[in-house]
PDB file with SEQRES, HELIX, SHEET and CRYST1 records, atoms N, CA, C and O in Angstrom:
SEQRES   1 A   75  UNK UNK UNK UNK UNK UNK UNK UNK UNK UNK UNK UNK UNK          
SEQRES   2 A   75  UNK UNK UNK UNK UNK UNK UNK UNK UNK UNK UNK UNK UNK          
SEQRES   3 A   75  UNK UNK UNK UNK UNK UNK UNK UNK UNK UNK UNK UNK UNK          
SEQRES   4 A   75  UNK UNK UNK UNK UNK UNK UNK UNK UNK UNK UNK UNK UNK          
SEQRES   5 A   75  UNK UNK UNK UNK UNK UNK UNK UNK UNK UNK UNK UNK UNK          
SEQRES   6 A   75  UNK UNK UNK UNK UNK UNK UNK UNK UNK UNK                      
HELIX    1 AA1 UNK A    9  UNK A   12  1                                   4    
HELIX    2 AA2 UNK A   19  UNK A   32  1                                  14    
HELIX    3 AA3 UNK A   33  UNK A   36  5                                   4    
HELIX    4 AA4 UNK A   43  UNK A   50  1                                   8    
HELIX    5 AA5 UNK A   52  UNK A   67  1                                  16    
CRYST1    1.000    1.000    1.000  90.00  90.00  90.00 P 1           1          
ATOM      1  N   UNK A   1      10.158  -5.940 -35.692  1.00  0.00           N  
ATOM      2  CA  UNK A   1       9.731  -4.823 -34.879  1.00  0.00           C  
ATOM      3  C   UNK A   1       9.399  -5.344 -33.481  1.00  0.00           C  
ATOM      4  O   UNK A   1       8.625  -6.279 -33.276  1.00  0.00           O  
ATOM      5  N   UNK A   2      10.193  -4.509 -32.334  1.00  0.00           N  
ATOM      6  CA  UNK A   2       9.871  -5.226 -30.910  1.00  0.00           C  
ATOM      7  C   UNK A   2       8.323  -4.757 -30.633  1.00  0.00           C  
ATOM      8  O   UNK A   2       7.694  -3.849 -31.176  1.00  0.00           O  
ATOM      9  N   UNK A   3       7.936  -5.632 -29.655  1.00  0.00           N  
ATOM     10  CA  UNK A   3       6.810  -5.185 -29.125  1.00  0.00           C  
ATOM     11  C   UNK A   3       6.803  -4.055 -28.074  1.00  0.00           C  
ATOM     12  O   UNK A   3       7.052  -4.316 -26.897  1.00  0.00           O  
ATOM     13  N   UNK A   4       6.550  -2.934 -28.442  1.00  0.00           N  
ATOM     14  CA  UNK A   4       6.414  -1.593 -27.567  1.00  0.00           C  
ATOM     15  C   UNK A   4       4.568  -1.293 -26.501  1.00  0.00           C  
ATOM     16  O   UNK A   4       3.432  -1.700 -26.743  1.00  0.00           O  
ATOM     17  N   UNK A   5       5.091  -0.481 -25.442  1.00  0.00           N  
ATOM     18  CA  UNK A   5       3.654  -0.988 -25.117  1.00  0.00           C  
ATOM     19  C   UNK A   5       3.445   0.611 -25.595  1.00  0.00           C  
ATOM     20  O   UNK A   5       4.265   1.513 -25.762  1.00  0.00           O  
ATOM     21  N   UNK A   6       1.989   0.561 -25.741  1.00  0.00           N  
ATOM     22  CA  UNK A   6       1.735   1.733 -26.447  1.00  0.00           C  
ATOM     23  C   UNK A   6       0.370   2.464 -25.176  1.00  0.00           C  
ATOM     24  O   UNK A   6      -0.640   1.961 -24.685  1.00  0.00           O  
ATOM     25  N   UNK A   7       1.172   4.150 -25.012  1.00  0.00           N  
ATOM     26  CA  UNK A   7       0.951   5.087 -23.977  1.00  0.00           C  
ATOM     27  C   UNK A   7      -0.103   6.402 -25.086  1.00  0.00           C  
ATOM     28  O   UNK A   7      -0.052   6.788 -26.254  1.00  0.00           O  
ATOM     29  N   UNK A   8      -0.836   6.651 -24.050  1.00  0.00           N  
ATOM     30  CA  UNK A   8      -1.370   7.825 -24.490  1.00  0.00           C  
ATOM     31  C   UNK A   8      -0.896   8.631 -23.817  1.00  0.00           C  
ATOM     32  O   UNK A   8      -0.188   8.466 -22.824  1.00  0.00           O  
ATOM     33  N   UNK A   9      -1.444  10.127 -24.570  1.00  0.00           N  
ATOM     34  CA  UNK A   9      -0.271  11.462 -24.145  1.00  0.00           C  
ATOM     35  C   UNK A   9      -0.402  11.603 -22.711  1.00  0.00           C  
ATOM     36  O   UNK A   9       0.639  11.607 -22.054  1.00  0.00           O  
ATOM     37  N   UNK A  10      -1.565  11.725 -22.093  1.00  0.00           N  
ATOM     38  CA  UNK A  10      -1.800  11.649 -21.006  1.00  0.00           C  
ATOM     39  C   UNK A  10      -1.449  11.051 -19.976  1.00  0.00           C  
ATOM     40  O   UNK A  10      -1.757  11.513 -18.877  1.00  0.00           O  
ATOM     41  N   UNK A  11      -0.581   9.659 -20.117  1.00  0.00           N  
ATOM     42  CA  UNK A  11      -0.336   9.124 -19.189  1.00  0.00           C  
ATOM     43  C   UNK A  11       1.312   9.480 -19.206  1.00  0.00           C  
ATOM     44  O   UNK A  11       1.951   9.144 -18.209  1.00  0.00           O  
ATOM     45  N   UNK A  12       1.769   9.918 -19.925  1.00  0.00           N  
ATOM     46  CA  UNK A  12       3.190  10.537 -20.007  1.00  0.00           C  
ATOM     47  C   UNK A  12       3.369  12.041 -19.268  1.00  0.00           C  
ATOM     48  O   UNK A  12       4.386  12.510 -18.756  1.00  0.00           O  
ATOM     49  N   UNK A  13       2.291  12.514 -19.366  1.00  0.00           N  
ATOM     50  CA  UNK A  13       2.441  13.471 -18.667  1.00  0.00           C  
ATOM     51  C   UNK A  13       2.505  13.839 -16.797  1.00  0.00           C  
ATOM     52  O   UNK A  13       1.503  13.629 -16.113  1.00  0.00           O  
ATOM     53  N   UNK A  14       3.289  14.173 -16.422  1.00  0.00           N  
ATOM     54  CA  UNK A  14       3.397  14.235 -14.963  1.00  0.00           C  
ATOM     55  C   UNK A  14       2.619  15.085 -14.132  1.00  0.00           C  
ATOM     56  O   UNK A  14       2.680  16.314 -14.135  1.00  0.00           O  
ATOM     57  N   UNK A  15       2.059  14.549 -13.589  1.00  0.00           N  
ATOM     58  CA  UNK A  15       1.234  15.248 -12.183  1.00  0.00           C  
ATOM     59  C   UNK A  15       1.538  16.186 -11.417  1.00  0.00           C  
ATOM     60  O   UNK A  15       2.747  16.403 -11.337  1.00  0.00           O  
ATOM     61  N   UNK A  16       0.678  17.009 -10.649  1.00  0.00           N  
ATOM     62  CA  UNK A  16       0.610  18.184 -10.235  1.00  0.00           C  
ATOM     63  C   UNK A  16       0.932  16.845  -8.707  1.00  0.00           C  
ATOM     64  O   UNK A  16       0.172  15.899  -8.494  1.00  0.00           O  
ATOM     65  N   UNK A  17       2.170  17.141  -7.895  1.00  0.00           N  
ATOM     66  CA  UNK A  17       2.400  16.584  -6.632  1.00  0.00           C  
ATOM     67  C   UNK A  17       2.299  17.260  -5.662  1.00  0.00           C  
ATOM     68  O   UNK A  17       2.991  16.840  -4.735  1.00  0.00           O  
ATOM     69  N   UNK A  18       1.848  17.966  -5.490  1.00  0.00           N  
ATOM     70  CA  UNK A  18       1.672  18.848  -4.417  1.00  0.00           C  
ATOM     71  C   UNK A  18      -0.277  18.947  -4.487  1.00  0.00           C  
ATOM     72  O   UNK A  18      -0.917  19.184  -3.462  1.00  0.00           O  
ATOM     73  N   UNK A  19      -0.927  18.732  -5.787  1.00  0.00           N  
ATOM     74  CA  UNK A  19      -2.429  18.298  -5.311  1.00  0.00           C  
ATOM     75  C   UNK A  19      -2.826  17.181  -4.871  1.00  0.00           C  
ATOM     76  O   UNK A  19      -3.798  16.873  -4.181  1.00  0.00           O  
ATOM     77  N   UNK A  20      -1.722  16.399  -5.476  1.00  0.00           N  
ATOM     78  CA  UNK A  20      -2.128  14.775  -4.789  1.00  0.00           C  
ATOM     79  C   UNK A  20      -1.373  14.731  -3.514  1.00  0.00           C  
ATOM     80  O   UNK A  20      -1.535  13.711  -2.845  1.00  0.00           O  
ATOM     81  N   UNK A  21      -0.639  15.574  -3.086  1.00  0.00           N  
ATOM     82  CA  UNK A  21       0.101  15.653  -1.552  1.00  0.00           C  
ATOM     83  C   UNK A  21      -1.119  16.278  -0.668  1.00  0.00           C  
ATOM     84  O   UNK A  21      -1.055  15.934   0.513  1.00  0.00           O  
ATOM     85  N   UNK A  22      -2.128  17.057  -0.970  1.00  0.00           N  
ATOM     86  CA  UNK A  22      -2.810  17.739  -0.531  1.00  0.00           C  
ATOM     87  C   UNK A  22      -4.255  17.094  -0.433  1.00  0.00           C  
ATOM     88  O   UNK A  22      -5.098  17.319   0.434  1.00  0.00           O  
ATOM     89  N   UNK A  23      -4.342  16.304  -1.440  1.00  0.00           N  
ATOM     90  CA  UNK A  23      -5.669  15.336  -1.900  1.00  0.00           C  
ATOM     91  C   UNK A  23      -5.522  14.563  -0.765  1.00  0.00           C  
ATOM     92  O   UNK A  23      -6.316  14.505   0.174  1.00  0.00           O  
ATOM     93  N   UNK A  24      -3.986  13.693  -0.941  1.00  0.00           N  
ATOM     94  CA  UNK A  24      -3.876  12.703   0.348  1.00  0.00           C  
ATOM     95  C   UNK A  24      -4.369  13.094   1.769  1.00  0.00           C  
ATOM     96  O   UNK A  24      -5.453  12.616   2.103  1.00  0.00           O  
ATOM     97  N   UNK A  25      -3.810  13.788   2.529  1.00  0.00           N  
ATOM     98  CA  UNK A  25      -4.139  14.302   3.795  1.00  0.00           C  
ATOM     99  C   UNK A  25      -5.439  14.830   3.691  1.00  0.00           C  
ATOM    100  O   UNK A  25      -6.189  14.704   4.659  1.00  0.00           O  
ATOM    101  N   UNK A  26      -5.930  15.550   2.404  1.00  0.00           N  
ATOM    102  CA  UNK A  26      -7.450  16.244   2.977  1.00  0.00           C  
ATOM    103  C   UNK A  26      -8.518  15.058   3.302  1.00  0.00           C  
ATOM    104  O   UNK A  26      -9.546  15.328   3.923  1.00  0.00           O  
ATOM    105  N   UNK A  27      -8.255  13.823   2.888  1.00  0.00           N  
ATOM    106  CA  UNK A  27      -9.025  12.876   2.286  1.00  0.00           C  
ATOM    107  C   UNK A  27      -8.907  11.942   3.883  1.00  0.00           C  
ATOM    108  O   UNK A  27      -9.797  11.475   4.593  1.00  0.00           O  
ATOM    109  N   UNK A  28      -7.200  11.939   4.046  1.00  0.00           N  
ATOM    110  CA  UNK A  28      -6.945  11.242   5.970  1.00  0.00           C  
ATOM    111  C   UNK A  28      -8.271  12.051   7.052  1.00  0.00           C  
ATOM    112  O   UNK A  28      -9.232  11.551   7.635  1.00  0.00           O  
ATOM    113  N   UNK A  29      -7.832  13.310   6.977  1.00  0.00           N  
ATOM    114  CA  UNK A  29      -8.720  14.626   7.737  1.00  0.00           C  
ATOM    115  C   UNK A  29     -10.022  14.033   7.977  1.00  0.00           C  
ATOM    116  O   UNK A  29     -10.417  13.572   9.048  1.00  0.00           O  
ATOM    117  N   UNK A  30     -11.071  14.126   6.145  1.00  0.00           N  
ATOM    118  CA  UNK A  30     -11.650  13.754   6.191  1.00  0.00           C  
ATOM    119  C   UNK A  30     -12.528  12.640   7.008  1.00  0.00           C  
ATOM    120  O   UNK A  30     -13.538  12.740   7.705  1.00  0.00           O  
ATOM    121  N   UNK A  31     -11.457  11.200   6.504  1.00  0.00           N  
ATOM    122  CA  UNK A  31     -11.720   9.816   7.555  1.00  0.00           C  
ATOM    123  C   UNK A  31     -11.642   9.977   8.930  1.00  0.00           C  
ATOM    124  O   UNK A  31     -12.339   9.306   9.691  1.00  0.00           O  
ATOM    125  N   UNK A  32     -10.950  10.707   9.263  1.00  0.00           N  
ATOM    126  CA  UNK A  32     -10.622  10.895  10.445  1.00  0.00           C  
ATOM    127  C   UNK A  32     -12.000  11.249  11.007  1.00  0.00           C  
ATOM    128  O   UNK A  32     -12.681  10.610  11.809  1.00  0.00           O  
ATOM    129  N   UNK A  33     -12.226  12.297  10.461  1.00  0.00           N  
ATOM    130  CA  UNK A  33     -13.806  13.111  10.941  1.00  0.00           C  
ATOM    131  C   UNK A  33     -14.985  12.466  11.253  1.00  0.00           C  
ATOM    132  O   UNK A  33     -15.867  12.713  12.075  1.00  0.00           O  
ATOM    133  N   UNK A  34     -14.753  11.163  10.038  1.00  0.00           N  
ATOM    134  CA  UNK A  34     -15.771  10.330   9.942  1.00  0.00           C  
ATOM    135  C   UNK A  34     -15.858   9.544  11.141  1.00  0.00           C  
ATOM    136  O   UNK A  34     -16.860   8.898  11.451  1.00  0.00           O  
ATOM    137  N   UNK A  35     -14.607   9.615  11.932  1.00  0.00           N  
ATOM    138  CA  UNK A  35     -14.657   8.705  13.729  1.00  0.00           C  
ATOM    139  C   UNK A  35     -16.194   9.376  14.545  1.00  0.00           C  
ATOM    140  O   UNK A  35     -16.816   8.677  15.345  1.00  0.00           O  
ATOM    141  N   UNK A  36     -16.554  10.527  14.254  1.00  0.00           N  
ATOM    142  CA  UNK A  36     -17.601  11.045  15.369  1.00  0.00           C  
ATOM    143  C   UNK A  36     -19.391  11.020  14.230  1.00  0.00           C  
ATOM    144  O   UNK A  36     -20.418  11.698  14.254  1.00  0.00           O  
ATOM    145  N   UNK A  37     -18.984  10.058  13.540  1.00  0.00           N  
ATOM    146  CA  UNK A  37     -20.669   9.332  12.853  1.00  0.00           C  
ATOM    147  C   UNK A  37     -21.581   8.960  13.756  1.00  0.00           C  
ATOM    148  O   UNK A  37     -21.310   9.270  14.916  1.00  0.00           O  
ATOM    149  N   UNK A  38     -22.848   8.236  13.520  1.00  0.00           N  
ATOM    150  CA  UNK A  38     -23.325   7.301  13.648  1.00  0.00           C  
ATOM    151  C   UNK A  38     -23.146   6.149  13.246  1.00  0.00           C  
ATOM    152  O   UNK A  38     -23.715   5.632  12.284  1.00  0.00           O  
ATOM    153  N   UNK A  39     -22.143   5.538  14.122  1.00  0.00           N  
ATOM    154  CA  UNK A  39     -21.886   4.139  13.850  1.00  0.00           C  
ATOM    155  C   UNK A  39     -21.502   3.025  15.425  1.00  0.00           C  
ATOM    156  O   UNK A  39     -20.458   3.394  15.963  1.00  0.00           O  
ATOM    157  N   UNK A  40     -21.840   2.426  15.777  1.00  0.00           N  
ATOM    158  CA  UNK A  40     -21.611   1.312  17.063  1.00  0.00           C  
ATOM    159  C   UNK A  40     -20.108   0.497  16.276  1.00  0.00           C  
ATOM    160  O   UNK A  40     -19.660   0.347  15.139  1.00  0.00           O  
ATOM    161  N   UNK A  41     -19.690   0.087  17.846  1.00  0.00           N  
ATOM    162  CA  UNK A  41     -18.546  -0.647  17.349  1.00  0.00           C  
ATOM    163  C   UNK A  41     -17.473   0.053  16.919  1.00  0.00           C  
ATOM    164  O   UNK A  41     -17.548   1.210  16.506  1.00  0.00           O  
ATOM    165  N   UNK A  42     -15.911  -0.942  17.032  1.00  0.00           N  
ATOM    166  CA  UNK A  42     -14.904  -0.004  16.624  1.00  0.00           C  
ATOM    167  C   UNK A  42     -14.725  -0.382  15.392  1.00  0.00           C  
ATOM    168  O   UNK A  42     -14.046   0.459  14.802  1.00  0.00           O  
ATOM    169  N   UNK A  43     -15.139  -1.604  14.469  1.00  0.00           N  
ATOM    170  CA  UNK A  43     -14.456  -1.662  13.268  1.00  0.00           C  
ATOM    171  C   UNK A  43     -14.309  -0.675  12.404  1.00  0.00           C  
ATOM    172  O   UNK A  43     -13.294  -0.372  11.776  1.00  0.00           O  
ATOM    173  N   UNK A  44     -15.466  -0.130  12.389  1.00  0.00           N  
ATOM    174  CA  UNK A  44     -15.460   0.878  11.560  1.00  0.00           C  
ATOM    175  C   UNK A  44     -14.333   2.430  11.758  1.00  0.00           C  
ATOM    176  O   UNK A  44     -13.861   3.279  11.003  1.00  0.00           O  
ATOM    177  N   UNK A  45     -14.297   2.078  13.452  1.00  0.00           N  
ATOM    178  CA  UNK A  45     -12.757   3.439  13.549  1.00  0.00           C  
ATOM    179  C   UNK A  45     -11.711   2.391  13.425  1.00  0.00           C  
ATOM    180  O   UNK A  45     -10.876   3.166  12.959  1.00  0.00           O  
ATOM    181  N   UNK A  46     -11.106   1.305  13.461  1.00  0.00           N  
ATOM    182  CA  UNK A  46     -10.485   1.013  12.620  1.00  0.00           C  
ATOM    183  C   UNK A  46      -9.799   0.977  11.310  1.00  0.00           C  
ATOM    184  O   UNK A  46      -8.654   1.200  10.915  1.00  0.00           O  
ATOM    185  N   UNK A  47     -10.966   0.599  10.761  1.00  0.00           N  
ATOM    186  CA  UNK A  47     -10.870   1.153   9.156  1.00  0.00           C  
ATOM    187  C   UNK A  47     -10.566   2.627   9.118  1.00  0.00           C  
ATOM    188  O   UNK A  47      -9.580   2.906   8.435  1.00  0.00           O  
ATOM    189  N   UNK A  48     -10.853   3.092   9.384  1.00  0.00           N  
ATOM    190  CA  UNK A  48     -11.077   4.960   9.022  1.00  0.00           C  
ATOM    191  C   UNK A  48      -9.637   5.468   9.753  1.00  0.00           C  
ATOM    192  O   UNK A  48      -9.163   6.515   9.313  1.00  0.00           O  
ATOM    193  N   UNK A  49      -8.870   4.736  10.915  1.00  0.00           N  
ATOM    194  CA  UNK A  49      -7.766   5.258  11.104  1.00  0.00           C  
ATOM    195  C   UNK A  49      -6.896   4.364  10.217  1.00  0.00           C  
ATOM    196  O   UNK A  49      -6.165   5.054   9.507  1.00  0.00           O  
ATOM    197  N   UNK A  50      -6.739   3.023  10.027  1.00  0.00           N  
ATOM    198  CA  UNK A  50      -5.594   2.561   9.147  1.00  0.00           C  
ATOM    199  C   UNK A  50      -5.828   2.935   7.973  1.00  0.00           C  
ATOM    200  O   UNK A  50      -4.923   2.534   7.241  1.00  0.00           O  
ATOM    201  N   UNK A  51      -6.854   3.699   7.241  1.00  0.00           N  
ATOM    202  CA  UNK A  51      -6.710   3.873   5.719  1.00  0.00           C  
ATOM    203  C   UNK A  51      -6.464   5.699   5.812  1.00  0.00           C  
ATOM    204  O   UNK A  51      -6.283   6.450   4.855  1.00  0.00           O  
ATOM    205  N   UNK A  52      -6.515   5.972   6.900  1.00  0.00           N  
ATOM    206  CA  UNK A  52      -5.814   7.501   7.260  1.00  0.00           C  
ATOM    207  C   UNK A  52      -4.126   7.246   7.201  1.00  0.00           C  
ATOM    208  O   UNK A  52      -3.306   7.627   6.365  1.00  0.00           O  
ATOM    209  N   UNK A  53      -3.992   6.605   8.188  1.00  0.00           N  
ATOM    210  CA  UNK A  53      -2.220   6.794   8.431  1.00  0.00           C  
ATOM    211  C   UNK A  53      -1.710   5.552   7.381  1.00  0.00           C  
ATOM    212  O   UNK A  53      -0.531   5.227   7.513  1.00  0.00           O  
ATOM    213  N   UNK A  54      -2.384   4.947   6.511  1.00  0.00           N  
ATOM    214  CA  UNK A  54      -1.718   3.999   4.755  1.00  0.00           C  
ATOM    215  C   UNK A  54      -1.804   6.042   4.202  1.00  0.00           C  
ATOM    216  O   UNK A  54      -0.710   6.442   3.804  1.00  0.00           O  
ATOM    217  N   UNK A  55      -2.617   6.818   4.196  1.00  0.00           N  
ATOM    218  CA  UNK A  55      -2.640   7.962   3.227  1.00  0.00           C  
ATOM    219  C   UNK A  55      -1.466   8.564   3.510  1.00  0.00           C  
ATOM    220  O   UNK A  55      -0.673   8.614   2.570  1.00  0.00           O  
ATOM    221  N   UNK A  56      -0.952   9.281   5.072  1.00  0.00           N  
ATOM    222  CA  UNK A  56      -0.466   9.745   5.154  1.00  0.00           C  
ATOM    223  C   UNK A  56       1.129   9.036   5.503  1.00  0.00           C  
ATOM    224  O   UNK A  56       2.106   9.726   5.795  1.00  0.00           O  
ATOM    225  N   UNK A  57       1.143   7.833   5.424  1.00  0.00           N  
ATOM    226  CA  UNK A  57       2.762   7.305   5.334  1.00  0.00           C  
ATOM    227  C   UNK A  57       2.756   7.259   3.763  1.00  0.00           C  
ATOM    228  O   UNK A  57       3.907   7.426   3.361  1.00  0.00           O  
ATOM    229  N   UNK A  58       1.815   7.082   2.684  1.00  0.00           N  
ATOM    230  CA  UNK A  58       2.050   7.245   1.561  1.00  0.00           C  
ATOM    231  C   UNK A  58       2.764   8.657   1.286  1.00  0.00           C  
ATOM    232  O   UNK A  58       3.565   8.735   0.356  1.00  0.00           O  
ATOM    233  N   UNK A  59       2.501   9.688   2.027  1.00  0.00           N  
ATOM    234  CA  UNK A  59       2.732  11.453   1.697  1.00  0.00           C  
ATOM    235  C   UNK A  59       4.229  11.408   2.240  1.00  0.00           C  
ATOM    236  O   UNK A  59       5.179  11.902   1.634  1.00  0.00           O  
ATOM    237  N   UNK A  60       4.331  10.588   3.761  1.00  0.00           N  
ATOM    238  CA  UNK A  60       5.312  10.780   4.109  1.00  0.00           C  
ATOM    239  C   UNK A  60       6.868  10.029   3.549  1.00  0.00           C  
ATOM    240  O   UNK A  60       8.042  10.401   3.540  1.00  0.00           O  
ATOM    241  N   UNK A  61       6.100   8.739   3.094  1.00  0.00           N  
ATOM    242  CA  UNK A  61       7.593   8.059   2.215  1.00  0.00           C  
ATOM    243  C   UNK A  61       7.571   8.754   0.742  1.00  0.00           C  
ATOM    244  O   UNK A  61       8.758   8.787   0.420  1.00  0.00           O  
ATOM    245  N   UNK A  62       7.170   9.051   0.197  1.00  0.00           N  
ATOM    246  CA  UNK A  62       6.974  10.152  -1.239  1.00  0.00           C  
ATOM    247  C   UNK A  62       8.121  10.931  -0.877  1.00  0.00           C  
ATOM    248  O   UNK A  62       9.212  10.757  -1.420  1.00  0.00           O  
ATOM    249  N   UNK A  63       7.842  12.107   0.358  1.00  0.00           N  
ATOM    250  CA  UNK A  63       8.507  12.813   0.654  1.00  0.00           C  
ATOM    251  C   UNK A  63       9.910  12.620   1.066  1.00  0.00           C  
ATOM    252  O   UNK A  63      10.707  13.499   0.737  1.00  0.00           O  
ATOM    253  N   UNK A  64      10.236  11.836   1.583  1.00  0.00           N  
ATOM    254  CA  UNK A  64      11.532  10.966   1.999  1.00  0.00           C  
ATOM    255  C   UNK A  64      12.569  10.663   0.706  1.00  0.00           C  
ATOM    256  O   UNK A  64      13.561  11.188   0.200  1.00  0.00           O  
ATOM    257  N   UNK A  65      11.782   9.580   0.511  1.00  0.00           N  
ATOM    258  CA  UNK A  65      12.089   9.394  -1.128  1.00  0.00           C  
ATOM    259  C   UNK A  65      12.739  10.123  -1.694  1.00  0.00           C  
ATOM    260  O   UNK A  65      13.964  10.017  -1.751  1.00  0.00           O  
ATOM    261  N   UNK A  66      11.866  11.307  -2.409  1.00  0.00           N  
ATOM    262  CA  UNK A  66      12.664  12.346  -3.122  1.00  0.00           C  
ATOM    263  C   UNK A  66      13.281  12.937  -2.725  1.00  0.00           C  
ATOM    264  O   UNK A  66      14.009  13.458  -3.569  1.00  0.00           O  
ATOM    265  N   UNK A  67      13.543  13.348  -1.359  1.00  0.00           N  
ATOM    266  CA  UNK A  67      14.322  13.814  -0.501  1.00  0.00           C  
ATOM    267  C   UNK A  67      15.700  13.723  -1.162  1.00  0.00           C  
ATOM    268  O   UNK A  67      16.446  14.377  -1.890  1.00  0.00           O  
ATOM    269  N   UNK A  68      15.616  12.333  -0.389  1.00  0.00           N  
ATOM    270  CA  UNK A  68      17.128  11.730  -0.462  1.00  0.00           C  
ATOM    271  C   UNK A  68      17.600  11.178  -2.232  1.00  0.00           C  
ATOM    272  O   UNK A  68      18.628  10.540  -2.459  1.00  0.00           O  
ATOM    273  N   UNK A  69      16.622  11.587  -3.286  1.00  0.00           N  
ATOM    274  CA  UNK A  69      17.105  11.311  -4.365  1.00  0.00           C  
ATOM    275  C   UNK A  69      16.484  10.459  -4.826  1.00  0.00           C  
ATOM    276  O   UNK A  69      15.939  10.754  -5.889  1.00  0.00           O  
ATOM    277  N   UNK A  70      16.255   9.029  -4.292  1.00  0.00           N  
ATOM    278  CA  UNK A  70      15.837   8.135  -4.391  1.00  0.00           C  
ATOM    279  C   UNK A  70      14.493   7.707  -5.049  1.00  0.00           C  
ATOM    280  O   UNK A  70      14.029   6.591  -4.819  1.00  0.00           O  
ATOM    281  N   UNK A  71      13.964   8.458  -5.739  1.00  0.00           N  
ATOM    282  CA  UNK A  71      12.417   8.788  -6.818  1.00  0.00           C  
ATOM    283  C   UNK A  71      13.208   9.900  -7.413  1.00  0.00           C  
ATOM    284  O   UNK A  71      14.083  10.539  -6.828  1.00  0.00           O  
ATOM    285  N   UNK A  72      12.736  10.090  -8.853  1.00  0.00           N  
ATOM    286  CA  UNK A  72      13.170  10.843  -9.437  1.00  0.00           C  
ATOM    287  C   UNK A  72      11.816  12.461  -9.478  1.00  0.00           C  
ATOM    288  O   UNK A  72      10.622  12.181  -9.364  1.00  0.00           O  
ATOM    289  N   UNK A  73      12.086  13.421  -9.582  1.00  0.00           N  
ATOM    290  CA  UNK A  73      11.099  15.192  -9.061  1.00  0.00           C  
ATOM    291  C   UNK A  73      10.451  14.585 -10.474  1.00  0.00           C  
ATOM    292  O   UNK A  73       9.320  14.509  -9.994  1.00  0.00           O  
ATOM    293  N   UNK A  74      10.282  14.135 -11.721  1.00  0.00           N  
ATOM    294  CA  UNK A  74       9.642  14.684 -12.732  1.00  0.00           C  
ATOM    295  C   UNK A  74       8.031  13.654 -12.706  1.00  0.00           C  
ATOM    296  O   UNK A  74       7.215  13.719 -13.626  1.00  0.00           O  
ATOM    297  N   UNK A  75       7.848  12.765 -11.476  1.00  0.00           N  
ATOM    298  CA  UNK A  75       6.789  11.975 -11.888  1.00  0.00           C  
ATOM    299  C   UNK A  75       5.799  12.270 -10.634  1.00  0.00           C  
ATOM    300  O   UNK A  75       4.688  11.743 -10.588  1.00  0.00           O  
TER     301      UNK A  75                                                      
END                                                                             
């Protein structure tokens, strides 16, 4: 008997992509917002813009992707 890796139902099941398309950007928005805090210094708008535009090139190569075929619509 081969070794199979063993899945629960849940992880077989496919995601709602259009909440995690929506999660992504609300979440960029969010960081974004977070630029006008109380905080000195830029590291911190640093951080808060590169982990904005990692969210939203994540939304945007997703989208590409399936576009052109290249990811398959069911995951």
């Amino acid at each position: 008997m081969a070794e199979e890796p063993v899945y629960a139902p849940d992880q077989l099941k496919p995601g709602n992509r259009k909440w995690s398309r929506i999660g992504a950007v609300g979440t960029a928005v969010i960081l974004l917002a977070m630029l006008f805090g109380n905080h000195e210094g830029n590291t911190e708008n640093i951080w808060l813009i590169g982990t904005a535009l990692l969210l939203i090139g994540w939304v945007l190569v997703d989208v590409v992707l399936r576009r052109n075929g290249l990811k398959p619509n069911d995951q």
